[in-house]
N, C-alpha and C positions, 0 to 999 in steps of 0.2 A: 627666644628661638622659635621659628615658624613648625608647627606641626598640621600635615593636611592629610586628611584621608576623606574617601567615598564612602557611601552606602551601598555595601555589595549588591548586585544583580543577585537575585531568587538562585542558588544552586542547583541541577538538576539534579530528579529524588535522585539517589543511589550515588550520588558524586562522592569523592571527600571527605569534602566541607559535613554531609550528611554524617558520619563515620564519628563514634567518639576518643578514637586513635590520630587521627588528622584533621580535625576539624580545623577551622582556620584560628581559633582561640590556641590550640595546639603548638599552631604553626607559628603564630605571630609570638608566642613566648619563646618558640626556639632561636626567632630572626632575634629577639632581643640577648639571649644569651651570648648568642655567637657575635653581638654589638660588645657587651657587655663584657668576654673574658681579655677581648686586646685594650678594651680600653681600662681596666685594673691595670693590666701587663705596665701600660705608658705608664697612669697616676702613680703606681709604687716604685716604677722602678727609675722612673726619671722626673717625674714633676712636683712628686710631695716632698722634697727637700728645695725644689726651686724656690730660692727668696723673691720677693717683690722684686718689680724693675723701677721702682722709686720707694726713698729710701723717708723724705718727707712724711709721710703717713703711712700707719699702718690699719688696715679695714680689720676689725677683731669679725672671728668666723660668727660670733650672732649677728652682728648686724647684718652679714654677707646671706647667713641663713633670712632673713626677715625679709631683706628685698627680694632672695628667689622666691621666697612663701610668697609675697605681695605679686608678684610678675606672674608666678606660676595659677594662684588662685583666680586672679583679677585680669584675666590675659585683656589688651587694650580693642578686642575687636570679639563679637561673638560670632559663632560658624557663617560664613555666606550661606550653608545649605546642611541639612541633617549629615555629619557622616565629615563634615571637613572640620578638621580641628581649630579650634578656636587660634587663634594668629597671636601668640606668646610677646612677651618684650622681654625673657631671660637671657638676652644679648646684653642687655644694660648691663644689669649686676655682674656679668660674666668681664666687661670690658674694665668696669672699676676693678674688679679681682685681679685681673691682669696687672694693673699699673701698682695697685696700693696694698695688694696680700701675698702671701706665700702661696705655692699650690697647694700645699695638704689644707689650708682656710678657703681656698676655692673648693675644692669636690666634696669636702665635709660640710661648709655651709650651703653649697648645693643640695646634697644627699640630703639633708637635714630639712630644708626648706622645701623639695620640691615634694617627700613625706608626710610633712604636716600639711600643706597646699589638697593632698591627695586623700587624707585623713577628714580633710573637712567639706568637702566634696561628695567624700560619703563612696568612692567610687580607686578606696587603693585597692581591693582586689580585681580592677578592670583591666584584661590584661594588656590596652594600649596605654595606662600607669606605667607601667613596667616595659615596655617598650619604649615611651616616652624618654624615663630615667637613661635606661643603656644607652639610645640615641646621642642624648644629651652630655654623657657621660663619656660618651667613646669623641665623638666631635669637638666637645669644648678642649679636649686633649691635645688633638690636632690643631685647631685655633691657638693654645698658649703653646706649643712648639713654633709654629709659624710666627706669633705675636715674638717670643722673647730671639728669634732667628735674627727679626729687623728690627724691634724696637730702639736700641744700642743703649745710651746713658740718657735717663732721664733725670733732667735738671732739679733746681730747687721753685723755680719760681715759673717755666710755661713749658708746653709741651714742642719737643724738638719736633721738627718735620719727620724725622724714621717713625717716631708714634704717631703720628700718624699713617705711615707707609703699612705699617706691626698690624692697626686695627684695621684696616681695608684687606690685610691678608688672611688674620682673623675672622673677616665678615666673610669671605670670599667659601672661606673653609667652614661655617654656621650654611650658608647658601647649599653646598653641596649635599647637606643633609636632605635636602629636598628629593632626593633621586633614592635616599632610605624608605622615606615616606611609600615613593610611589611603588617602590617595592614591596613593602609593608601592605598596600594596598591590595596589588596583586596576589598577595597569601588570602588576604579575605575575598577578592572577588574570581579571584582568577583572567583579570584583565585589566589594564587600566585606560578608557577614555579618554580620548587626545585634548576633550577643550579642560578635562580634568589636569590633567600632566601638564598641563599650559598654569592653568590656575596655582597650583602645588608650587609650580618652580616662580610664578611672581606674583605671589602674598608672599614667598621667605625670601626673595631678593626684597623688595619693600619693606618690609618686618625687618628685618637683618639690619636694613640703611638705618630704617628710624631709631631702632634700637643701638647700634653703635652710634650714633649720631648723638642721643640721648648720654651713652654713657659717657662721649669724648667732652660734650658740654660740662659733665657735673665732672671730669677728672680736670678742665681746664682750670672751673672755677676754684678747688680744694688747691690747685698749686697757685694760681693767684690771687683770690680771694676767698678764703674759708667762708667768710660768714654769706657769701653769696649762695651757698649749697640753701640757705632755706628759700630761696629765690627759685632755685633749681625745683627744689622739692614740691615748694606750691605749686609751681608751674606745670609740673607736672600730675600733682591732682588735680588741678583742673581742667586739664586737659584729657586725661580720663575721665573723670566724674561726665564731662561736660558732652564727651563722645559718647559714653555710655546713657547719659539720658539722652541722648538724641536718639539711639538706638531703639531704648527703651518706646517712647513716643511712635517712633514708624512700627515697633511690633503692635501698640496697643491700635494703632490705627488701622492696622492688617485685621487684627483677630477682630474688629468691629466691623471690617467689610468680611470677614470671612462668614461672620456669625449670621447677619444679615442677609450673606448671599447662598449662606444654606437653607436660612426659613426661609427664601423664597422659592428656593430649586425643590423644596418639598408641597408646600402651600400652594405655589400658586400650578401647579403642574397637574393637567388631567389623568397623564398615563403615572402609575404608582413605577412602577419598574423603570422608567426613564428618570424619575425623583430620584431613585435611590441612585441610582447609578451616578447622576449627577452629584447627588451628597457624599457619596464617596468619594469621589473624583475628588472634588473639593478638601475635603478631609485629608485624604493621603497626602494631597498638595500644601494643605498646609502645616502638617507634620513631618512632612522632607518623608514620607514611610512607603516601605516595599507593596505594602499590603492592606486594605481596608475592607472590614468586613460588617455586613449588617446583616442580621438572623431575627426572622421575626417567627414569636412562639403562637405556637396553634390556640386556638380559642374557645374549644371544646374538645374533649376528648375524641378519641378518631382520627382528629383530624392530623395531618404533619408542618411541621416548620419548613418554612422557605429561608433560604441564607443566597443573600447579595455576594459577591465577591468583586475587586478592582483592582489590579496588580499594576506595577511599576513598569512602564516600554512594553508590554504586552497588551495591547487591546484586545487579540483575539484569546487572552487569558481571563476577558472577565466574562462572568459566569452570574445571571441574573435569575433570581428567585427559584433556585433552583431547590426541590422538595428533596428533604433527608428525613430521614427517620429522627426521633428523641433520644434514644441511644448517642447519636452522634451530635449532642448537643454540648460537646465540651469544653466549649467555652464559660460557660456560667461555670466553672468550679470554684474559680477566687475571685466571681466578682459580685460579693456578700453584699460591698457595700455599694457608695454611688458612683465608682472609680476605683480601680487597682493599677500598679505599674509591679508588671513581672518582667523577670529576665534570668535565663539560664543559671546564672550562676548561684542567685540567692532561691529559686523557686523551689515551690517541691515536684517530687516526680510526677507527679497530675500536671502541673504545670509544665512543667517541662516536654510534658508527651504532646500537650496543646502547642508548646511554641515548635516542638521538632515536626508535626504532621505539616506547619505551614512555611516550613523551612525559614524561620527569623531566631533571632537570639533572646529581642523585647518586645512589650505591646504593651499595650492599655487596654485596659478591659472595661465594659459601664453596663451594668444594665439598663434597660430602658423600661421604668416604671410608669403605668399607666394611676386611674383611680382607683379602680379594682383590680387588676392583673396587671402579669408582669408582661409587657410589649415584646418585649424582643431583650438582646444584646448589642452592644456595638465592638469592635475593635479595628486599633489600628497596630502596625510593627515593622519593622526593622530587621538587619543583620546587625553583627558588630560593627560597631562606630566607637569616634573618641569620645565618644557623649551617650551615656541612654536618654529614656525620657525623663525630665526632670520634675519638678514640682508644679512650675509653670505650665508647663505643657499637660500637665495633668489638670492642671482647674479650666485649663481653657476645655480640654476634652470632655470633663464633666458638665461644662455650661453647652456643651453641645449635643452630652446624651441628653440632660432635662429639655433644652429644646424641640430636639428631632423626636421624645418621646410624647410631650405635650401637640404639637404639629400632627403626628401620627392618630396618637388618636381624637383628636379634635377634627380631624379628615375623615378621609371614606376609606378609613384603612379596610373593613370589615367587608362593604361592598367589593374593593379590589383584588383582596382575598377568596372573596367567595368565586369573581370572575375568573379568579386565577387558579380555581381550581379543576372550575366548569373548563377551563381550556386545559388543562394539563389531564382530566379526563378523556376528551377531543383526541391531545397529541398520545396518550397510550393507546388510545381506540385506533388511532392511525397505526404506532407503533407494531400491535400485532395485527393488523388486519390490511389483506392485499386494498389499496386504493380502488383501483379500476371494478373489481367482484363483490368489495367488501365481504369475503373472508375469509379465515385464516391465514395466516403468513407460516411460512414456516417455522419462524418462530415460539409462534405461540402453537400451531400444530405440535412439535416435536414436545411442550413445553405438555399439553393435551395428552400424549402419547405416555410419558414420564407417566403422570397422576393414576391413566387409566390401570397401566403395569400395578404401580403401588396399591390400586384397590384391585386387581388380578389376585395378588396374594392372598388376601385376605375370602374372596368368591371364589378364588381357584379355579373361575370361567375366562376359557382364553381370549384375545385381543387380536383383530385384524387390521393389515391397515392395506390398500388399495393405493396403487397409482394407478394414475390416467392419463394417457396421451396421446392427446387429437390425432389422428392419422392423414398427412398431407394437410397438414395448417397452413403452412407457408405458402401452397396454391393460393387460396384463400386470401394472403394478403397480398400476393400478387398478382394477382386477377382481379381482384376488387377493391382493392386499399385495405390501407393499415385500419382507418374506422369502420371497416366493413367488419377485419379482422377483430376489434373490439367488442362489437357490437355482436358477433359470434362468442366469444368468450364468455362474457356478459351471461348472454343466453344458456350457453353450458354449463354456469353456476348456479343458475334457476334451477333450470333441471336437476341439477344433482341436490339442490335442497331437499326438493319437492320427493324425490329418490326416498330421504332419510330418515330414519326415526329421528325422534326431539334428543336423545342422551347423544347421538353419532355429531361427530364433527367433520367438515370439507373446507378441505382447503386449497388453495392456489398457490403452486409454490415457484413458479415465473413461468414467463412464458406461454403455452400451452398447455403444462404438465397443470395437475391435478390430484389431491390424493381423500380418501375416506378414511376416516379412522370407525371402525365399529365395535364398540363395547357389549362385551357379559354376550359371549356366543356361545353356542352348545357343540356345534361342528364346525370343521372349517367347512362344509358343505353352505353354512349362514351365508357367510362370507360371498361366496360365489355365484347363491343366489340376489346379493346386492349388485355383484355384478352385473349377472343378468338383465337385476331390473335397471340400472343406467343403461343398458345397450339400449334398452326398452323405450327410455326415455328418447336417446338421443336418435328414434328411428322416424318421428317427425320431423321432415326438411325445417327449416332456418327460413325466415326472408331477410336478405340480406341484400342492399342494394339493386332493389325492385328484381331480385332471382332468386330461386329457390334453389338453395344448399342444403345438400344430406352431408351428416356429419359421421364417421366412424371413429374410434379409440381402438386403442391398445390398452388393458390393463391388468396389470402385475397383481396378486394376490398373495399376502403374506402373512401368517397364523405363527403369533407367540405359541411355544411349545414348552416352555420351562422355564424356572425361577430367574433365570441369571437373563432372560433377554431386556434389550433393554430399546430406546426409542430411535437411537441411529441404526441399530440391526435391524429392528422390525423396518425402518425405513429403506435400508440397503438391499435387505431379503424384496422388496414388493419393486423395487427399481430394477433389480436384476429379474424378478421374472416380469415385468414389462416389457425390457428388452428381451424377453426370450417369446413373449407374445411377438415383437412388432418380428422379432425374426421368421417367426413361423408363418408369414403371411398379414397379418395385420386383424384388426377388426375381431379380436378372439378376446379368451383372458385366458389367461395360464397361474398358475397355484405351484409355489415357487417347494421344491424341495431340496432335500441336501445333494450336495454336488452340483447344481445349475452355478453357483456361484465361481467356482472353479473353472467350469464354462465361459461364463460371463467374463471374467479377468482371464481367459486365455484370449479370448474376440480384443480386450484390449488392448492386448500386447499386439497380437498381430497387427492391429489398427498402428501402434506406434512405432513398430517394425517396418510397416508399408510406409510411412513416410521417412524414416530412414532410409530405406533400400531406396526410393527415388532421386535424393542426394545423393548416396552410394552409388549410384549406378549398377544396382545389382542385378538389373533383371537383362536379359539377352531375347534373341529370338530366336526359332527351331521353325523350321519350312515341315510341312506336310506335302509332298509331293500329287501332282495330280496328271494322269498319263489318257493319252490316248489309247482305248483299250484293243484298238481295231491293231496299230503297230507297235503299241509299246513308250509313245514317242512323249517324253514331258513335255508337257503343252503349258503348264501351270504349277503354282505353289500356293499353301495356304499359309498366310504368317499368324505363329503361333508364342506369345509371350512363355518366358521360365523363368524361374527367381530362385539364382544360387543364393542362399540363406549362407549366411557366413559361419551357423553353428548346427542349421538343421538340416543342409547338404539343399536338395533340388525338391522346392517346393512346388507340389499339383496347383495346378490353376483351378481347379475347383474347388480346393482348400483356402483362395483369398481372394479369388475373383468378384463374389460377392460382397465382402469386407472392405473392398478396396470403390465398389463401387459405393457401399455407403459412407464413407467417407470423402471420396472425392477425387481419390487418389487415383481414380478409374481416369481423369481426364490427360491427367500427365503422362500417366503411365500409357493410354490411348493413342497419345503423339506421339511418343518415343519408338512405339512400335511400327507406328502408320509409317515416320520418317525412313526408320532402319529396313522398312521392308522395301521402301521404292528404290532407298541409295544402292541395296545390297541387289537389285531384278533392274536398273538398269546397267550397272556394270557385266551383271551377265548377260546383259542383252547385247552390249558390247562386243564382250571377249568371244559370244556364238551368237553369231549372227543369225538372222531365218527368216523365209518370207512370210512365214506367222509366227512376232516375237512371240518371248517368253514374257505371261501376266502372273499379278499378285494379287490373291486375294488377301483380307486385311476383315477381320471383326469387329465390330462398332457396337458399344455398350450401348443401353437407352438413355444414362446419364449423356454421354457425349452425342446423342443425337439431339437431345433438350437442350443443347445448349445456345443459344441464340448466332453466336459466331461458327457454327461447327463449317458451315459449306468454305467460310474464308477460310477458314485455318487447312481442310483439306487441301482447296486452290493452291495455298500457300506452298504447302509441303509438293505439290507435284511439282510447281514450279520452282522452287527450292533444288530440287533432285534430279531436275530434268526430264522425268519420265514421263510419257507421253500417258493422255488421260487416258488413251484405250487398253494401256496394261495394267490397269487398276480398276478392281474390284471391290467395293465393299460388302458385306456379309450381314444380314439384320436377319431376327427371328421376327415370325410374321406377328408375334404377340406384340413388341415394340413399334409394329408399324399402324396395327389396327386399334393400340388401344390410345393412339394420338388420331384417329382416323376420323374422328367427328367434327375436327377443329381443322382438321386438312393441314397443321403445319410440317408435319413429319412429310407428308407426301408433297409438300410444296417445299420442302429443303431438296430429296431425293429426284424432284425432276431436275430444279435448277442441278443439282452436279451430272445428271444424265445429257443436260445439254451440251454439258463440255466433253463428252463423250466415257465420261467416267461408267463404269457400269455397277448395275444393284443387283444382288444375290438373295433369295431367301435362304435359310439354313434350317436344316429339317425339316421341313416342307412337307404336311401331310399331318404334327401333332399339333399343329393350333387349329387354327377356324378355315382351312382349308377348303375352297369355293371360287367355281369358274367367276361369281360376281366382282370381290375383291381382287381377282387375277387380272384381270381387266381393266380395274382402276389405279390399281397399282404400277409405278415404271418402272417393272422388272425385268431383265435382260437373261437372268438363271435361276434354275430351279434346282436346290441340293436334296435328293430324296434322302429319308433321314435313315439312320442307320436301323433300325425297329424294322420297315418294311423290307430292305436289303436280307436283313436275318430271315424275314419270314419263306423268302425262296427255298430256305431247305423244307416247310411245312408242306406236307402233301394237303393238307384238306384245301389251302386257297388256292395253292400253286403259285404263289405271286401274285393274286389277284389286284393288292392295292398297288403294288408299284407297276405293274402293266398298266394301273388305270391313272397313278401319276405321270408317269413317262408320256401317255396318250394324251393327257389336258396340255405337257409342256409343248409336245408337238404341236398341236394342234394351235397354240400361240407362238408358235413358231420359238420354243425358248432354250436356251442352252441347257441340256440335263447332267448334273453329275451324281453319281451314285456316290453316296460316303457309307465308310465301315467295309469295306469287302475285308473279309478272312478265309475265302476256300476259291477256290477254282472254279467249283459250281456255281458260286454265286456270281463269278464272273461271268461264265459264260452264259447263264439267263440273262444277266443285264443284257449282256452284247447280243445276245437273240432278239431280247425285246426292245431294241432300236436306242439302249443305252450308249452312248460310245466312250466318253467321259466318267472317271473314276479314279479314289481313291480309297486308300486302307490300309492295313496291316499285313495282308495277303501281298500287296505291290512293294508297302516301303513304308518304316516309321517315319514320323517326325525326326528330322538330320538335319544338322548344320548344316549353314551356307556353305562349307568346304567339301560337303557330300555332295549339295546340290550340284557343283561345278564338275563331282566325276563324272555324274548323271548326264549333265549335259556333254560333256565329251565323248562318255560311251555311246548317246544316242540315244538313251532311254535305257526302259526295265527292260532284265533278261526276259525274251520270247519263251522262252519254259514257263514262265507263270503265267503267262497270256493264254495257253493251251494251244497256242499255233504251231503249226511244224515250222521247226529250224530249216534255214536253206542250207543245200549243198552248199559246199565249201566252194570258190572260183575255181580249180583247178577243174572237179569234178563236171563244172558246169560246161567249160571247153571242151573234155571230154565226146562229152553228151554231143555237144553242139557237130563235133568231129563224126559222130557216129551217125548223124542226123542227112548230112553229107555225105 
């Protein structure tokens, strides 16, 4: 009978298979019991009474035992590959049982035979022994049900045509076992490979033919010639013997190219690490094995072992000379001598803990003996199979660790070890150290931070650690390149060496950022004075791409305070006040206390908030009214963003306007507003018509004026909307216009939209750099005086002095003035004395919906009571008058 199985693929850790409740040894005893209870069920209850179906001879159950021993021991074919069962001929014996024994002489000389076969093997507690059995035991059941269904009356002197019809049905139902197997398979691997499942099902269709084929010969001869049976029998050994040394011969010819083709992949190979890899390779391959291993032991104290590794279908699983400590040198446990074969079942728990960390069942183990010291180990191994490693397989392993160990060290084993250490030095020096700076990574910084804590305890003097971050780096690389930007970095980790004491460590932790770690400090005042001295450093320009670059930072200061802190806190504490430096202006440091943190994680929620609300759609717009102050008459709106928070009701724009611009959100959120204000001013321009429409003013962050695309995208949106350019205003502080003023692109975006007739506003006018020179260079069509000097009109000592003498520079450039912030009637009517006409506030009208805006324009404007002008008679009164005039 044909049995096949695979070499399980490597189980992933944690599977299963890992598990010593399910393991596939587990598993594959419970597929054989559940073989095993129906096929008792048939044997007792229907076929151990069945008599022979020829009456001529009767087979006694030893001999019927001795040929399953002989079939079962001496199977006619050994495995194609590690893992497939040897190709069985207990079809023979099973087809003479059929014709010449009873059934209870069949399953008992079975039972009997395929026991001793297993007993001398060495391998009955294997649990595909016992899988084997139940297969065999459950199938040949079926096979003599089917056999005795057609065979009918078997003569005295040849066999009828039904016996033959009986054993081709028989064979048909031996055949089907093959789909057990691949079953059987799948418990150990958890899959089974199609050219496998191909293979499986013909070596037992093949196996099956020859073997009934074999047994219908020797049952032909017994009914017509007895004494031909020794005819039979030599024929048959020799036809085993003669297969099996031919066998024999192709393995001995293999294991001599194999042996050969390992000294050379060692000997003649310059790189050591590509030798082994290659002898591995080799190795595994010629022991059919999951896994091959080579560990070579250190050579003087100090130093660590390197272990090779080569796995089955995995290339990107081998793993070459890779350093482990001695500790994890487990494999020499049980390999005393010059070779071991372990496996699960018979090892001891050392053993066994070596075979479970490499997920196999078996292996061979050798060391590898030098003339003084011991070289290394080798292994190779396996899952369950119907085979472990055998004796053979073990002397050829041994003639491979004496070679590989002679080869090794008669090489340069010593020199490529040494280079191989010189490089695995190299790869940690990389490992923790920024590339580009050369050093610290943060890695080893935080690693740094740990130790310095642990000797805090014991000096009880506290630890600071510093972040840094360049202020405007990304100009930098886009104004000058990315190697400009390098090559600036570079230079800021000079400096900050040259900064630091010999015990302090600096590191690079991507990017830009930057940190110090400073040990054994008396104050946090230490600390701060470090900081200092990097400002200090960094206030020499840079050459950088034949230009001189001033460099500034932001840096966070952060001072262990007590036992329990530890290297990610002190780290989070100096990050979060970096961010609370670059908030505050830039170019500072700030020295981080309790509650900033709190702070810091409220800025990022609100960050992650603002990009929610602009999917959301949550933000709307609110007009500021702006009136003619002479009649009252809306002339103008200012559109002003609001953001219904869905939990914290109506958030101030001074509470994210900034947040939003540094994150970006300032640009989206920029358009939404720009669009909503022209769609919403020209429909009212529509619905009230007037020979001086109604315009929108609109505010422009400095992120959206930086933006390369900004004048398209406004274009876009007028034309979009349909509003005509001249009722559109944009609003810029004069700090955004002047501090891009040397490079001229802000004032060369602002003409090109003044051509299209769009107009520019400054806004507050009067607290930046305020000056007829800039006024002049600038294309500004209005002037908003800012609220501060509006207030001031109530001050008797100036009297208005600054906003008479802003209103006077607008005039005198001929520019539109709007006063913002009025709150009193006084303050109105100075403006409007001092040649103000234009105005808006609190005193006239909050910020109001677009549905406000549309009353406003229907009533005509603000009520004349808050203008301070007399109300007109009413018409009737006016006729009156006109009546009495006449």
């Amino acid at each position: 009978m044909t049995q096949v199985a695979s070499v399980p693929s490597a189980p992933p850790e944690g599977s299963l298979s890992d598990g010593p409740l399910f393991g596939p040894t587990v598993r594959l005893r419970l597929f054989a019991t559940v073989l095993m209870v129906p096929a008792l069920a048939l044997w007792i209850k229907m076929l151990l009474t069945l008599p022979a179906a020829s009456r001529t001879y009767t087979l006694p159950v030893w001999g019927l035992a001795a040929l399953f021993f002989i079939t079962e021991r001496w199977p006619i074919a050994v495995a194609l590959r590690r893992g497939t069962r040897p190709v069985g001929m207990s079809a023979a014996p099973l087809v003479l049982g059929l014709f010449f024994a009873p059934g209870g002489a069949i399953i008992v000389g079975f039972l009997v035979g395929a026991v001793a076969a297993a007993i001398s093997r060495g391998d009955l507690r294997h649990p595909d022994t016992t899988f084997n059995i139940a297969q065999f035991s459950f199938f040949s059941a079926l096979a003599a049900l089917s056999f005795n269904a057609t065979a009918g009356v078997i003569g005295t002197d040849q066999l009828p045509t039904s016996a033959y019809s009986a054993v081709l049905c028989a064979g048909l139902v031996l055949v089907l076992s093959s789909l057990t197997s691949l079953f059987s398979i799948g418990l150990n691997d958890g899959t089974v490979p199609g050219d496998l499942a191909l293979e499986n099902i013909a070596l037992s269709f093949a196996a099956t033919a020859v073997a009934c084929m074999y047994g219908l010969i020797a049952a032909e001869m017994l009914l017509s010639d007895p004494k031909g049976m020794a005819i039979v029998a030599v024929f048959g050994v020799v036809l085993l013997g003669g297969y099996r040394l031919l066998l024999t011969e192709r393995r001995e010819r293999r294991v001599a190219e194999f042996l050969r083709g390992s000294d050379e992949a060692l000997s003649h190979s310059n790189e050591l690490e590509a030798a082994i890899v290659g002898l591995l390779g080799r190795a595994r391959e010629m022991f059919e094995a999951q896994i091959a291993q080579l560990t070579i032991y250190p050579s003087s104290p100090g130093e660590k072992a390197y272990r090779t590794t080569v796995r089955a279908g995995d290339p990107s699983g081998t793993e070459v000379m890779v350093p482990i400590d001695l500790n994890d040198l487990d494999d020499i446990l049980e390999a005393d001598s010059d070779g071991v074969i372990i496996d699960r079942i018979s090892a001891s728990p050392s053993s066994r803990d070596v075979l479970s960390r490499r997920h196999i069942d078996h292996a061979m183990v050798s060391l590898l003996r030098g003339r003084s010291r011991l070289i290394g180990s080798l292994m190779v191994g396996s899952h369950v199979t119907a085979r472990s490693f055998d004796q053979r397989d073990l002397h050829l392993f041994q003639s491979l660790a004496i070679q590989t160990s002679s080869t090794l060290e008669n090489g340069h084993l010593e020199q490529s070890i040494a280079r191989l250490s010189d490089l695995q030095e190299q790869l940690s020096h990389q490992a923790f150290h920024d590339s580009l700076t050369d050093l610290a990574n943060r890695s080893l910084f935080s690693d740094r931070i740990d130790h310095a804590l642990l000797r805090r305890s014991r000096t009880g003097k506290p630890v600071a650690v510093l972040f840094i971050d360049l202020d405007d780096f990304k100009a930098v690389n886009d104004t000058l390149g990315h190697s400009a930007g390098d090559q600036l970095l570079m230079g800021v980790a000079e400096r900050l060496r040259n900064s630091l004491r010999r015990p302090d460590t600096a590191a690079r932790l991507g990017g830009d950022e930057f940190a110090v770690l400073i040990e054994d400090i008396d104050t946090p005042n230490e600390a701060e004075l470090v900081a200092e001295r990097i400002f200090t450093a960094l206030v020499e320009p840079f050459a950088l791409a034949g230009q001189s670059v001033t460099v500034h930072a932001s840096i966070g200061v952060a001072v262990s305070d007590d036992a329990t802190d530890s290297a990610s806190r002190l780290m989070r504490h100096a990050d979060v006040a970096m961010y609370a430096a670059k908030s505050a202006g830039k170019s500072r440091h700030v020295l981080f206390i309790s509650g900033m943190e709190a702070e810091i994680v409220a800025r990022h929620r609100l960050r992650a908030d603002l990009e929610r609300a602009i999917s959301a759609d949550e933000f709307g717009v609110h007009y500021q009214p702006i009136f003619d102050m002479a009649d009252g008459r809306l002339v103008a709106t200012e559109a002003l963003v609001r953001w219904r928070h869905p939990t914290r009701g109506m958030v101030a724009p001074d509470d994210f306007i900034s947040t939003a611009e540094e994150t970006g959100v300032i640009l989206a959120l920029g358009t939404r507003v720009l669009r909503k204000a022209c769609i919403e001013t020209r429909q009212w321009q529509e619905s009230y018509p007037s020979s001086e429409p109604l315009w929108v003013s609109v505010n422009i962050s400095p992120r959206q004026l930086q933006q390369p695309g900004f004048v398209d995208e406004v274009l876009d949106v007028v034309a979009d909307t349909g509003l005509l350019p001249s009722s559109l205003v944009l609003e810029l502080t004069e700090s955004m216009v002047l501090d891009d003023a040397n490079s001229g692109a802000s004032i060369d975006k602002l003409e090109a939209l003044k051509r299209t007739g769009i107009r520019i506003a400054i806004d507050d006018f009067g607290t930046g750099y305020s000056s007829l020179s800039y006024l002049r260079r600038l294309p500004v069509d209005i002037l908003k005086i800012a609220k501060p000097f509006v207030d001031d009109l109530h001050n008797t000592e100036d009297e208005g002095d600054f906003a008479r003498a802003i209103i006077g520079i607008g005039n005198a450039l001929r520019l539109t003035m709007i006063a913002e912030g009025i709150e009193t009637t006084e303050q109105l009517i100075a403006l409007r004395h001092l040649g103000c006409h234009l105005g808006q506030g609190y005193h006239l009208s909050h910020p109001i919906k677009g549905e406000a805006v549309e009353r406003l324009l229907a009533a005509g404007g603000v009520d004349l009571a808050l203008l301070a002008l007399p109300t007109p008679p009413p018409v009737a009164s006016i006729i009156q008058l006109h009546k009495q005039a006449l």
